[in-house]
N, C-alpha and C positions, 0 to 999 in steps of 0.2 A: 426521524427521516434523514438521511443521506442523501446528498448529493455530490456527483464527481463529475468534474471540468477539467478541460484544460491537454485532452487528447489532442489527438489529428496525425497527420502524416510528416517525417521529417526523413533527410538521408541516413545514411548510416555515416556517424561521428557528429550528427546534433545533437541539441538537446531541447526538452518539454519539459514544464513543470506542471503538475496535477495540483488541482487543489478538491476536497473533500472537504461540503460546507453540511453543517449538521442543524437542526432545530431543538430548541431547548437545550438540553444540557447532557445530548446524547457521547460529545467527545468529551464529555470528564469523567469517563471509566477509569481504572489501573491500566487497561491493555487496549492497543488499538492500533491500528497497521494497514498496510497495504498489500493485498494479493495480487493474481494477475492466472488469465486461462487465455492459452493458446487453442486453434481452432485442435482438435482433436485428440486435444491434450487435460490434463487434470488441473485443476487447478493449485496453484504455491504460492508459497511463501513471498514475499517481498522482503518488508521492512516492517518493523511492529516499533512503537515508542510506549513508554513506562509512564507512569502518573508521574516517577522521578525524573523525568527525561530522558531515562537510560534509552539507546536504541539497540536493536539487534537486525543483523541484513542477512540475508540469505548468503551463502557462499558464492555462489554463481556470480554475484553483483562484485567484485573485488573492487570495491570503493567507487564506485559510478554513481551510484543512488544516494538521496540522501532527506530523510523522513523529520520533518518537523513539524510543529505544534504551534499554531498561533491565537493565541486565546483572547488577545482583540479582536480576530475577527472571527473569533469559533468555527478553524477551519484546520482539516489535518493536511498537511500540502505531501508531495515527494519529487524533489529536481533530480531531473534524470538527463546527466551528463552521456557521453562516448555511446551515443545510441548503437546497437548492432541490430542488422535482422533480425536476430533472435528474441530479443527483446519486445518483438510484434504481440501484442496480446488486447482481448480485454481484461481495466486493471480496475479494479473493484475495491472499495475501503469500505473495511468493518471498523464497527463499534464497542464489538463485548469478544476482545481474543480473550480466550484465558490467559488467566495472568501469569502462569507456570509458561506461557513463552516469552513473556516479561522477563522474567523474576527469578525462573528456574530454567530444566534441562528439558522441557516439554518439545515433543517434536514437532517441527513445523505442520508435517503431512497429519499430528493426530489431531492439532488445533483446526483443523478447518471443519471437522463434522460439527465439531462443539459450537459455531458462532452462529447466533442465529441474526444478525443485523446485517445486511450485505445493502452496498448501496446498489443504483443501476447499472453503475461501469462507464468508464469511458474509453474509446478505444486507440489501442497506439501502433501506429505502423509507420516500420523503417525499413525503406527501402537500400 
């Protein structure tokens, strides 16, 4: 089970940190990340990290985000610097990305049918 914390509302140029708390030993996959769905929109890509720590970010983010793994407290976090309204979504963290968006050239938009672990969401809005 997943759980994500750590939304709520801020201006535009704050920033939130999420964290994604999991039971048992569901964050020690190879692949795992953060999405995020806009109201009438699909939902994307974020940030995914690798069993090796590799991370991979979506393009759109040019260095604002930044996804980490803290295994003392078995929690997937993502600090989210220079908030912009667009960045308004619910942001959801899975457990089981394929690992071809790890590891290889797997497209963001093809890994999301593939995941079947999605937490609740927590939701972020910038004004």
């Amino acid at each position: 089970q997943l759980v994500e914390s750590g939304g709520g509302s801020v201006q535009a140029g704050g920033s939130l940190r999420l964290s994604c708390a999991a039971s048992g030993d569901a964050l020690n996959g190879f692949c795992m990340g953060w999405f995020r769905q806009a109201p009438g929109k699909e939902r994307e890509g974020v940030a995914v990290i690798g069993s090796d720590g590799n991370t991979k970010y979506a393009d759109f983010l040019k260095g604002r985000f930044t996804i980490s793994k803290d295994n003392a407290k078995n929690t997937l976090d993502l600090q989210m610097n220079s908030l912009k309204p667009e960045d308004t979504a619910m942001y959801y963290c899975a457990a089981d990305v394929p690992v071809g968006l790890c590891f290889a050239e797997l497209d963001w938009a093809a890994s999301i049918p593939l995941i079947n672990s999605w937490g609740q969401g927590t939701q972020v809005t910038v004004s």
